[in-house]
C-alpha positions as CSV (number, residue, x, y, z in Angstrom):
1,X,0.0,0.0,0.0
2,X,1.5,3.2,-1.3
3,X,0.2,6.8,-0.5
4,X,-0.7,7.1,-4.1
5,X,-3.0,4.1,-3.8
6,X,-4.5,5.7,-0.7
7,X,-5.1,9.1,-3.4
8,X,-6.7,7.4,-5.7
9,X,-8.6,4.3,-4.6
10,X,-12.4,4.7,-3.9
11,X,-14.0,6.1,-0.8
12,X,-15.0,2.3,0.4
13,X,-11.5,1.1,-0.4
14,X,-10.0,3.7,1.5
15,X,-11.7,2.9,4.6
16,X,-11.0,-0.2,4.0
17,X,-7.5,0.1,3.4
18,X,-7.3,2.2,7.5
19,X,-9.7,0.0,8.9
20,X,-7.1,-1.4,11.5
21,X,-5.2,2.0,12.4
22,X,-8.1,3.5,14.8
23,X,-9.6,0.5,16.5
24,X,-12.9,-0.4,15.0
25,X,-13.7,3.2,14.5
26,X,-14.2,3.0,10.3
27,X,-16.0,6.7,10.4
28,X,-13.1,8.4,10.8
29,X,-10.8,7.4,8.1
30,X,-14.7,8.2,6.2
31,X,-14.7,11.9,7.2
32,X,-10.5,12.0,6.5
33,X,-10.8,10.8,3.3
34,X,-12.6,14.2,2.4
35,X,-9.3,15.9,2.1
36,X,-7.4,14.3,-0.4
37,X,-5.2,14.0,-2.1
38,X,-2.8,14.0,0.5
39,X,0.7,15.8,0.0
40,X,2.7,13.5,2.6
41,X,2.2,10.7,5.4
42,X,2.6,13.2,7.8
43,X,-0.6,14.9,6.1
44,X,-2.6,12.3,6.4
45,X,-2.3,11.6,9.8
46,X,-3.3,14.8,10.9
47,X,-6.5,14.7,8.8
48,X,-6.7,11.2,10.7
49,X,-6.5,13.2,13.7
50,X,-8.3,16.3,13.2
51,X,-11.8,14.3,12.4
52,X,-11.1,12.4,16.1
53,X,-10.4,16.1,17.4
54,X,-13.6,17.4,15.4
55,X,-15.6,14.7,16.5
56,X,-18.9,14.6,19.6
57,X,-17.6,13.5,23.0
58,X,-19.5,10.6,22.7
59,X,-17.4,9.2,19.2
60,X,-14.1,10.2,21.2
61,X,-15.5,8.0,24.2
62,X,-16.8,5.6,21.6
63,X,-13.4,5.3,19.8
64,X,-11.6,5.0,23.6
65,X,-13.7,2.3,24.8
66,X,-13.2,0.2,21.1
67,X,-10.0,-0.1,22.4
68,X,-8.8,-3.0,24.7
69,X,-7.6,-3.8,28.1
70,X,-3.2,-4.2,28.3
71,X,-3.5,-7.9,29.3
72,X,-6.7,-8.3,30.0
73,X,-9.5,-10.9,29.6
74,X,-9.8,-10.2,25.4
75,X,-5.6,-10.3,25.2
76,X,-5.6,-13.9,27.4
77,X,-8.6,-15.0,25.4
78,X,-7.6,-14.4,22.3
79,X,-9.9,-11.9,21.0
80,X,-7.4,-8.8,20.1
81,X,-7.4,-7.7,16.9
82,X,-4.1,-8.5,14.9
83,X,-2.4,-5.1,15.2
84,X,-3.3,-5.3,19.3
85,X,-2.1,-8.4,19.8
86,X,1.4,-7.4,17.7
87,X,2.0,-4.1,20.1
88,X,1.1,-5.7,24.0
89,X,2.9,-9.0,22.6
90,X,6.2,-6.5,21.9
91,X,6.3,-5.0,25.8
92,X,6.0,-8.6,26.8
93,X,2.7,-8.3,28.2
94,X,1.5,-11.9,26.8
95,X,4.2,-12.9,29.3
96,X,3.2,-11.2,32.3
97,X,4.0,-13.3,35.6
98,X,1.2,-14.1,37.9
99,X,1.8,-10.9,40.2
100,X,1.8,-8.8,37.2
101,X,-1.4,-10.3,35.8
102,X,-2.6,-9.5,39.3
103,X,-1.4,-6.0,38.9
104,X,-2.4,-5.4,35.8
105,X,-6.3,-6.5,36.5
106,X,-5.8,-4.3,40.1
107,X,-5.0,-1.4,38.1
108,X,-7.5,-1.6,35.2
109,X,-10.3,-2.2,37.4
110,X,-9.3,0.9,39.5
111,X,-9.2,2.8,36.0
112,X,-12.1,1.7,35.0
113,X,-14.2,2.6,37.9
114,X,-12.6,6.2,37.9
115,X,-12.8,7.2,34.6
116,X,-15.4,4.8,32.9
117,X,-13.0,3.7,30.2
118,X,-10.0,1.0,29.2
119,X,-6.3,2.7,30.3
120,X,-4.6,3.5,26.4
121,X,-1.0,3.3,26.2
122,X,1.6,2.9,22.9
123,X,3.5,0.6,24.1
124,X,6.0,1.2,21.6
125,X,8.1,3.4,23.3
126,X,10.1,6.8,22.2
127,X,12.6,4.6,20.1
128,X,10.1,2.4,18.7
129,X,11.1,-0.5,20.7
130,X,8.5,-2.0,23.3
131,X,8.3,-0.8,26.7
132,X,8.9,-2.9,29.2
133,X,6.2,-4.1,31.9
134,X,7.5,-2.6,34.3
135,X,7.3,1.0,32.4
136,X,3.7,-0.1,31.3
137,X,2.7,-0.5,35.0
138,X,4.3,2.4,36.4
139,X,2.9,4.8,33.4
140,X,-0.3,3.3,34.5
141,X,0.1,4.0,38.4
142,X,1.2,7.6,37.6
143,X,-2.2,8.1,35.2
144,X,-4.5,7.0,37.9
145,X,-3.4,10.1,40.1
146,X,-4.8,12.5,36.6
147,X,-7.8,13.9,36.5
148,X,-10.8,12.4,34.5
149,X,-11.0,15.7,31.6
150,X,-6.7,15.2,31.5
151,X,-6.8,11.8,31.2
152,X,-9.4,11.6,28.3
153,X,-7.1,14.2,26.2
154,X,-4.0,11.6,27.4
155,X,-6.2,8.5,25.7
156,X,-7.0,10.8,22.7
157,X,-3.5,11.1,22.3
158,X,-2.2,7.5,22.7
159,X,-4.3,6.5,20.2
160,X,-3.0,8.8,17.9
161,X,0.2,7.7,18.6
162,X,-0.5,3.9,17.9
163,X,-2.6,5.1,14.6
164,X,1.2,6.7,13.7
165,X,2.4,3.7,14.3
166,X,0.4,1.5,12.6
167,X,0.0,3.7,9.8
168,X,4.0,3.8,9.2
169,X,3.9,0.2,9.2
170,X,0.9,-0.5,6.7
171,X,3.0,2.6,4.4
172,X,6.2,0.8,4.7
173,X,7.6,4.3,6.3
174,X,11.2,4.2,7.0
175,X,12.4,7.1,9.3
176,X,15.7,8.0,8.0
177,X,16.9,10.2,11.0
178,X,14.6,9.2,14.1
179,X,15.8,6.1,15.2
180,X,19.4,7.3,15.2
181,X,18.7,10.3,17.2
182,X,16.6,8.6,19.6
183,X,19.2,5.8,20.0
184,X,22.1,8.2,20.5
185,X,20.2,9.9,23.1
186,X,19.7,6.5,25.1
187,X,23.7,6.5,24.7
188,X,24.3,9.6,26.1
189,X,21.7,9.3,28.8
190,X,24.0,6.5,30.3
191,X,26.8,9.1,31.7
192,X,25.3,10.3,34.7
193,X,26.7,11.6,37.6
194,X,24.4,9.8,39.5
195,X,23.8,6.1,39.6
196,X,19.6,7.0,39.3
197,X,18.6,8.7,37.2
198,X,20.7,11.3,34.8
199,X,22.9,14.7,35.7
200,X,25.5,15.7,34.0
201,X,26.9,18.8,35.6
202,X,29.5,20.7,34.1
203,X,33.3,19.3,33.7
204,X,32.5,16.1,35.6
205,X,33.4,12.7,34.4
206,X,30.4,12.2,33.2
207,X,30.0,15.6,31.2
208,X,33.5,14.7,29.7
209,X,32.6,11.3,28.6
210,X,29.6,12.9,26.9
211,X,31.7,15.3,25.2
212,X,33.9,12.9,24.1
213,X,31.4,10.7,22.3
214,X,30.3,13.8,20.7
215,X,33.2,14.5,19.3
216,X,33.3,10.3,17.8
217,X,30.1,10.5,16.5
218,X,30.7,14.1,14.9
219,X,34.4,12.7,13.3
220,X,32.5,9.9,11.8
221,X,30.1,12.3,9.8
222,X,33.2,13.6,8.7
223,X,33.1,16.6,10.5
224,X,36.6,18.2,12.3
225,X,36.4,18.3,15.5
226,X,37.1,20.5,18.7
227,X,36.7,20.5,22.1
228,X,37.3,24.5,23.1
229,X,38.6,26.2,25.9
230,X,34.9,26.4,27.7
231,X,34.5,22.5,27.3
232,X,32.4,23.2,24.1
233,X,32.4,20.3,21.5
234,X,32.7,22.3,17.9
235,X,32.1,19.9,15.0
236,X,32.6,22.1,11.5
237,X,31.6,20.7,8.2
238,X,33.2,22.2,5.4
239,X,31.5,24.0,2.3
240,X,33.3,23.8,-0.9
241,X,33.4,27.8,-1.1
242,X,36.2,28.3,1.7
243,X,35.0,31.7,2.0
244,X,31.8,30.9,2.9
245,X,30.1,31.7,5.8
246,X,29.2,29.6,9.0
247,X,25.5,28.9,10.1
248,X,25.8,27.2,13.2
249,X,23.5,25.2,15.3
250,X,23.3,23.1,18.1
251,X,22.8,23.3,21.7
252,X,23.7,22.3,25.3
253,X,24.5,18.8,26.3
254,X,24.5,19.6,30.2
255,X,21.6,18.6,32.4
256,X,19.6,19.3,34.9
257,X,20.0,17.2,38.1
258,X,17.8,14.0,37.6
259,X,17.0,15.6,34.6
260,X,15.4,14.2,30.9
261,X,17.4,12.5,28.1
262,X,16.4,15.1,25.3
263,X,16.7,18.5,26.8
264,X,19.4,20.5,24.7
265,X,20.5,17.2,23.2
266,X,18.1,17.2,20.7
267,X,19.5,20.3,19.0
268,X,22.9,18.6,18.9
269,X,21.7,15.0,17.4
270,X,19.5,16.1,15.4
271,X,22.0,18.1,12.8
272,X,24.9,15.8,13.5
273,X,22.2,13.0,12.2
274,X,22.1,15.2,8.8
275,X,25.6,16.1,8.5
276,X,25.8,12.2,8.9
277,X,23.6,11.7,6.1
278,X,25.1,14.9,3.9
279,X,28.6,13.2,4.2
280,X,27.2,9.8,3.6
281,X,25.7,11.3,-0.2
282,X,28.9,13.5,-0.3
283,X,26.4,16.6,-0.2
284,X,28.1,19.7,0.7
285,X,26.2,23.1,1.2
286,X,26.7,26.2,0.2
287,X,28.1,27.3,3.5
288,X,29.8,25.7,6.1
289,X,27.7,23.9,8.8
290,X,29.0,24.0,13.0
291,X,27.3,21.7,15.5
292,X,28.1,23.0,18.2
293,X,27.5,20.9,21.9
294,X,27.4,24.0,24.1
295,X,29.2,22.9,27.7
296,X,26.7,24.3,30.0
297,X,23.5,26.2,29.9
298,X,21.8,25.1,33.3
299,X,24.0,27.0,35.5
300,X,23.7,23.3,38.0
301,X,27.5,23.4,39.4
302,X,28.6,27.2,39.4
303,X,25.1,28.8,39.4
304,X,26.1,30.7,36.0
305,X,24.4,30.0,33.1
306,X,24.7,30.1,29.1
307,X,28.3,29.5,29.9
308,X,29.3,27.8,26.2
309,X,27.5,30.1,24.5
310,X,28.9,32.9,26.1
311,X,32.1,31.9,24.9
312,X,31.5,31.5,21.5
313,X,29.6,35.0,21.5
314,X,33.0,36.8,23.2
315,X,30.6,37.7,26.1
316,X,31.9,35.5,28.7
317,X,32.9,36.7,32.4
318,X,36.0,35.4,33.5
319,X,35.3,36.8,37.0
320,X,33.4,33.2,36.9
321,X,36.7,31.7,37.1
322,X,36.5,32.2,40.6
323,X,33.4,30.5,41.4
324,X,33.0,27.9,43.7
325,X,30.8,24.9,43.4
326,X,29.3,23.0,46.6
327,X,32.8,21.2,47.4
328,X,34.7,24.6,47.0
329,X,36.7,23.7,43.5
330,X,37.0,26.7,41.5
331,X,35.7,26.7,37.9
332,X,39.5,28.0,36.8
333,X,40.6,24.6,38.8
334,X,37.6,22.4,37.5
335,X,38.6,23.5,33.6
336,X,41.9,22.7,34.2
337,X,41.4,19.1,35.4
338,X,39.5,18.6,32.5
339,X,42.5,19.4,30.7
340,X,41.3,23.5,29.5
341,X,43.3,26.6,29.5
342,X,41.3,29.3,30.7
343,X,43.1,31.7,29.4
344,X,42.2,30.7,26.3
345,X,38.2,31.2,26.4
346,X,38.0,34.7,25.3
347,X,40.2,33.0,21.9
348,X,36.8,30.8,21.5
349,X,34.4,34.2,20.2
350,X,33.6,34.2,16.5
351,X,33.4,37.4,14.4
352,X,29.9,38.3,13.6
353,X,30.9,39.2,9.9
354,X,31.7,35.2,9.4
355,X,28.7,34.0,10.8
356,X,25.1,33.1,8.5
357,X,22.2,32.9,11.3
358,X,22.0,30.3,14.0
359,X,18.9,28.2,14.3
360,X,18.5,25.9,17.6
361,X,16.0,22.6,18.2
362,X,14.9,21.8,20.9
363,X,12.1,20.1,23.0
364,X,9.2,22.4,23.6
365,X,9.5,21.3,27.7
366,X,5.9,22.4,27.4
367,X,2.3,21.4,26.6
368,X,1.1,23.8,23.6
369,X,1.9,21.6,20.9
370,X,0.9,18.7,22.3
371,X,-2.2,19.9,22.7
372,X,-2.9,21.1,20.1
373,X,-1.6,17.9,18.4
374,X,1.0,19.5,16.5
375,X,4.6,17.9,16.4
376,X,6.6,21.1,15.7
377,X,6.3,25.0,15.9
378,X,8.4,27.9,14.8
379,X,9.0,30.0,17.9
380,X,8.4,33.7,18.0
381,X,10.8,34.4,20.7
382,X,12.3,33.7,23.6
383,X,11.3,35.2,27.3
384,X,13.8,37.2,29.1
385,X,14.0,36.4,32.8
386,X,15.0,37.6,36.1
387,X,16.2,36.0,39.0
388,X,17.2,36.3,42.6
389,X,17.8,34.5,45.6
390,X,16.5,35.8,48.9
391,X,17.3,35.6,52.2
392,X,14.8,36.5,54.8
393,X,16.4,36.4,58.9
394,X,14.0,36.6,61.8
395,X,14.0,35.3,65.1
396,X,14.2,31.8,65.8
397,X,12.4,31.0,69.5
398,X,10.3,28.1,71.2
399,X,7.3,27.5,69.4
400,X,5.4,26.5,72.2
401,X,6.2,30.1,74.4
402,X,6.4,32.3,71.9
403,X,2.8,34.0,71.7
404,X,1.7,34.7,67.7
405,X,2.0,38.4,68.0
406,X,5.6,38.3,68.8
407,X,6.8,36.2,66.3
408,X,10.0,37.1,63.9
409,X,8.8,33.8,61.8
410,X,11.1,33.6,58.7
411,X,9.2,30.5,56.9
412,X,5.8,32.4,57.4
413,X,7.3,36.0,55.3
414,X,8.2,33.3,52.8
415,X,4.8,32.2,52.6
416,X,3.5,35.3,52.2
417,X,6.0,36.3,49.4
418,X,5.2,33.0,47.7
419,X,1.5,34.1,47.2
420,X,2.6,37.7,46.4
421,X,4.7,36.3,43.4
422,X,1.5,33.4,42.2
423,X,-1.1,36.7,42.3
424,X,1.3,39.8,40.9
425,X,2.6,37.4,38.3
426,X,-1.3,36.1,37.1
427,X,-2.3,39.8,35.8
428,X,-0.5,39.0,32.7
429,X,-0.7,36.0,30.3
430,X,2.5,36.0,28.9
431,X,3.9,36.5,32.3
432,X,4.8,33.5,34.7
433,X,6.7,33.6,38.3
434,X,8.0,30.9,40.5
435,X,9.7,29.9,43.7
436,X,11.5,27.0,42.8
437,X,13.3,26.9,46.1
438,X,12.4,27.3,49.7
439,X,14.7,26.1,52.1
440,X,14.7,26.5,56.3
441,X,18.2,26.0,57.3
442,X,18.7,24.1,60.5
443,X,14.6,23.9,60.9
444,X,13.9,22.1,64.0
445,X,9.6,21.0,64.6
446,X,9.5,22.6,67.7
447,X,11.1,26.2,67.1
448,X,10.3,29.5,64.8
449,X,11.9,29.4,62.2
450,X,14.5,32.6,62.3
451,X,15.8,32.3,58.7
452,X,14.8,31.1,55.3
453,X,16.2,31.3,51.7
454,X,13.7,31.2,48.3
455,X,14.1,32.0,44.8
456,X,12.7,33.9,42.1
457,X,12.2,33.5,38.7
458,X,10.1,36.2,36.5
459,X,10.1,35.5,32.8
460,X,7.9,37.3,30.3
461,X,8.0,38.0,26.5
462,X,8.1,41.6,26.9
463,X,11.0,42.9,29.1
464,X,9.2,46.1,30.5
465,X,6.3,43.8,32.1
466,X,9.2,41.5,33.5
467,X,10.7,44.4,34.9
468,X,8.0,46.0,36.2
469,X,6.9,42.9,38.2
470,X,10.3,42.4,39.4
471,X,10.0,45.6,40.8
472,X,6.6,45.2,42.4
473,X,7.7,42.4,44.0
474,X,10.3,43.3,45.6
475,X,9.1,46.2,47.0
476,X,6.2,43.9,48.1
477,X,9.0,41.6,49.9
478,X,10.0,45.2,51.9
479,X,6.9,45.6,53.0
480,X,5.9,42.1,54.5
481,X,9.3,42.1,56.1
482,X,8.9,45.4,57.5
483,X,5.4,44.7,58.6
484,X,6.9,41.2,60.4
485,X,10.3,42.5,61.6
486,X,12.6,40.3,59.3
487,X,15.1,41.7,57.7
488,X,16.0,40.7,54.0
489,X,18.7,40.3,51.6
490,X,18.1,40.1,47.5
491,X,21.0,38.6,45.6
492,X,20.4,39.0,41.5
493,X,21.6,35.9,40.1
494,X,20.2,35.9,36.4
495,X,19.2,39.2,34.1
496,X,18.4,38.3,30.6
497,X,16.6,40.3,28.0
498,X,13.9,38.5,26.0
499,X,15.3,37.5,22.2
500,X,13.2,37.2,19.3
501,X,13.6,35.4,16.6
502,X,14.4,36.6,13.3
503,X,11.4,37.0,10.9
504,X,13.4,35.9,7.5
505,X,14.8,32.8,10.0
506,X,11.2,31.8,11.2
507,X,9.2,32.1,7.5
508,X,11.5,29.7,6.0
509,X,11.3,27.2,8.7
510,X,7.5,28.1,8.7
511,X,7.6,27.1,4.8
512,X,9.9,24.0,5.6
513,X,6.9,23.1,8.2
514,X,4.1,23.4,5.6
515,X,6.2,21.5,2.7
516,X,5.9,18.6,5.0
517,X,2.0,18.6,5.2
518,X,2.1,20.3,8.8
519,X,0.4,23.9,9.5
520,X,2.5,26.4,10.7
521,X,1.8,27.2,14.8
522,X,4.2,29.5,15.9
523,X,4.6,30.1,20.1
524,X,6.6,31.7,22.6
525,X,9.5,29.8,24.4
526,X,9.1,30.8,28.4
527,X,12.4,28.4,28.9
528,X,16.0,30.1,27.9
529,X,17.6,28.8,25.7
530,X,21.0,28.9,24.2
531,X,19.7,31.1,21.2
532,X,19.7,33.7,23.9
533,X,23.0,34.2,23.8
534,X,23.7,33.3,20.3
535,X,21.2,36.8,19.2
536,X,24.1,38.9,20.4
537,X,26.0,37.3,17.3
538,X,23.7,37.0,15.0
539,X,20.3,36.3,13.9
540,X,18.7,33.4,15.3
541,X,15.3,31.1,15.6
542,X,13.9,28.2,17.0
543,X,12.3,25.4,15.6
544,X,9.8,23.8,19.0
545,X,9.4,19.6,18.7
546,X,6.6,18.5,20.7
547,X,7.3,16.5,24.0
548,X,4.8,14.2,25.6
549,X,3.6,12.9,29.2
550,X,1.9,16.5,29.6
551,X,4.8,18.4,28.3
552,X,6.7,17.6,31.0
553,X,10.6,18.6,30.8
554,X,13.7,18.7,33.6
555,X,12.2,15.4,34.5
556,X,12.8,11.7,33.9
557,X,10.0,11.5,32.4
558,X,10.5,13.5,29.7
559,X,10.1,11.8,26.4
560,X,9.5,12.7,22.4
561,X,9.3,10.4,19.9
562,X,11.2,9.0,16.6
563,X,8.6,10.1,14.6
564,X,8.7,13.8,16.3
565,X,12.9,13.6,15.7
566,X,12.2,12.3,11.8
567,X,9.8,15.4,10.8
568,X,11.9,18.1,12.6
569,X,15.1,16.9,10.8
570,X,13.7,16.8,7.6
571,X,12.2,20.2,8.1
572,X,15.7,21.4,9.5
573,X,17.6,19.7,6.3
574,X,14.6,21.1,4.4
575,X,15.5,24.5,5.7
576,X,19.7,24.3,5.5
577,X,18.5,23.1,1.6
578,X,16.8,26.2,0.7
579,X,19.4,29.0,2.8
580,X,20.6,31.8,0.8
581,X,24.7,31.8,1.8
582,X,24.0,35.9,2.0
């Protein structure tokens, strides 16, 4: 079965055709099939998807409920249909042991009665391999804690993802750059500094065996290869006009701690997976290309962020050199055991005149697209942010003498300025605050607490509303520690100016976008991003993949797909096709 054939056969052979990629639901390849011819795959699986999104709650329930139980009484019967019994056969489900048979009923029983219909999960996973029961059960536990409205979008959406599925199979789709991408990422995701879970802090062992496989991968796409003064891993693939300029991309390969396997990486596999395939054809451009693997953008071990990308834009601080991370080590000692000359960071700038543009992937680490069901979106620009630590001292005294009125309580200011930042922060909507830390030192149950330590974190699109609710908030932290006799200190940690995107930059990857059968959805990015700094050096934009499990990011569980990775980097090769050297 070819697209073509899909085209051009008749309305009750098309059905036919998709009767087994929603299960038993035959009306809505019937109202897709109103819409073709269809341009690409990708095409006609959001027509697939927009009549389920278009359709009464009652279909949508309908369409759920065709769908059967993981392991239950039809699977052990054997009374799936064939595609059903393929996907809970490849996470091992037909070999469930007795206690997780017994699990597995609990657990759909318990969904059941909640939410009145079966629990949906791909159980392909991200790479396209099947998840294991174990992942099966615990996505299941997790789900049972969602509400009933969330968790019937969630179903809608995993049986999308098995129609994608099913439909690239019945297609024959082979995804040229997905499965490597995702597979790298598992790679990468296996230098941690922690035994659970994955960090990879700046110039640790495990941030220096992830720049060194970098720097194999990028050599065998026939790249050459640096690791710079800053720790950054530079891979450079050559144009055949040696005066050509440089369009670089990329982005950070540290993590957050326990962080997600995609996070930053994305924007480094994802182009090294096309130089791959540019060097396998012998394809040169008519520029050069740089990947770059910026060292550090988290700002997890010295509390300074955009740190590789600083470099390369000559804005670096060396006063950072004399940081201290939680042990004491200096960042001038920590670069030198890594085997880096500081001296020789500010050597690391480019010259603005030799650079193109830079354009950045990168995981939404949000839930827009996803629920909107869109895999990618251009992004319009990137919110500046503010931040501050804040350390409020009281009084700390018995809390069982101490009458109300007489308190100096630390943790109860805090509490005040935490609800001062959720209201003065909800009068705008592209404004968002947080307290992200909140911290009693030496707490003890039975006494006051004299001193506490928060954070702050104001981003917004527009940097006058930022600053003007900085400002109101920190006059608002005078007056409640005034008012409760606590005195305050506010130390400025972060100050960065919101970055658009260039206009020329986004319309071609919003043309790249539609040439693949997608609409274009642009959106704001309220996370920084590397792209930040690179808009000091040049023009730059953003191209958004879509993340799943609620858009969740800095997290284990954040997770994208092969078929998410594939579209992006043929829009991105798309786009690097079709740029004007300038």
């Amino acid at each position: 079965m070819t697209l073509s054939d899909l085209n051009t056969c008749s309305l009750p052979a098309f059905v036919d055709a998709l009767r087994g990629i929603y299960e038993h639901s035959p009306w809505i390849p019937e109202r897709a099939a109103a819409q073709r011819p269809f341009a690409t795959v990708t095409a006609l699986k959001q027509a697939l998807q927009a009549a389920v999104t278009q359709a009464s709650t009652d279909e949508q329930l309908g369409l759920i409920r065709a769908h059967p139980e993981l392991a239950g009484k039809a699977a052990v019967a054997g009374e799936l249909t064939a595609e059903s019994t393929g996907e809970q056969a490849a996470s091992g489900l037909n070999l469930c042991s007795p206690e997780e048979f017994a699990t597995l009923h609990r657990l759909n029983a318990d969904y059941n009665a909640k939410f009145g219909f079966p629990f949906i999960l791909a159980v392909k996973g991200p790479t396209g391999k099947g998840l294991s029961r174990q992942a099966v059960i615990a996505t299941f536990a997790r789900r049972l804690k969602n509400g009933r409205d969330a968790e019937l979008a969630e179903s809608l959406r995993q049986i999308h993802r098995i129609a994608e599925i099913r439909l690239n199979d019945l297609l024959a789709v082979r995804l040229a750059y997905g499965p490597r991408i995702m597979d790298w990422a598992e790679t990468l995701a296996q230098f941690s500094d922690d035994a659970d879970g994955l960090t990879c802090a700046y110039l640790t062992a495990a941030h220096r065996q992830t720049a060194a496989q970098l720097a194999d991968w990028m050599r065998a796409a026939g790249m050459d290869v640096t690791i710079d003064a800053v720790g950054n891993v530079v891979g450079r693939y050559l144009s055949n006009a040696p005066d050509a300029k440089t369009l670089i991309t990329g982005s950070h390969y540290d993590t957050v701690r326990n962080g997600g396997k995609y996070d930053g990486r994305l924007g480094i596999l994802l182009p090294l997976a096309l130089v791959h395939e540019l060097h396998a054809r012998g394809e040169k451009l008519p520029y050069h290309v740089e990947v770059i693997g910026f060292a550090e953008e988290e700002g997890v071990r010295f509390r300074s962020t955009f740190l590789g990308s600083n470099a390369i834009t000559g804005r670096f601080d060396m006063a950072l050199l004399d940081a201290t991370d939680a042990d004491g080590v200096t960042m001038r000692a920590a670069l030198a055991a890594a085997g880096h000359d500081p001296a020789a960071i500010p050597a690391v700038a480019r010259h603005a005149g030799d650079v193109l543009a830079f354009v950045e992937v990168h995981i939404e680490q949000g839930p827009v697209l996803l629920e909107r069901g869109l895999p990618l979106g251009v992004v319009t620009a990137i919110a500046g942010s503010s931040r501050y630590l804040v350390d409020l001292t009281g009084l700390a005294s018995h809390a069982g003498t101490t009458p109300m009125t007489m308190r100096q309580d630390a943790a109860a200011a805090a509490a005040e300025i935490v609800l001062l930042v959720e209201e003065r922060c909800s009068r705008f909507p592209a404004l968002v605050g947080t307290v992200g830390q909140l911290q009693v030192p030496n707490g003890s149950v039975n006494v006051i607490p004299g001193a506490c330590r928060l954070s702050l974190d104001i981003r917004a699109a527009d940097d006058a509303v930022r600053m003007a609710a900085v400002d109101d908030i920190l006059r608002g932290i005078e007056a409640i520690c005034a008012r409760r006799r606590i005195d305050f200190a506010a130390e400025r940690i972060v100050e960065a100016c919101a970055a658009p995107c260039a206009p020329w930059l986004m319309d071609r990857l919003g043309d790249a976008i539609e040439r693949q059968g997608l609409r274009r959805f642009d959106l704001l990015s309220g996370a920084g991003h590397d792209a930040m700094a690179m808009a000091a050096l040049t023009d730059m934009a953003m191209l958004f993949a879509r993340c799943g499990n609620g858009g969740i990011s800095h997290n284990p569980l954040e997770t994208m797909t092969a078929d998410d990775a594939d579209l992006a980097a043929c829009v991105l090769l798309d786009f690097l096709r079709g740029l004007p050297p300038r």
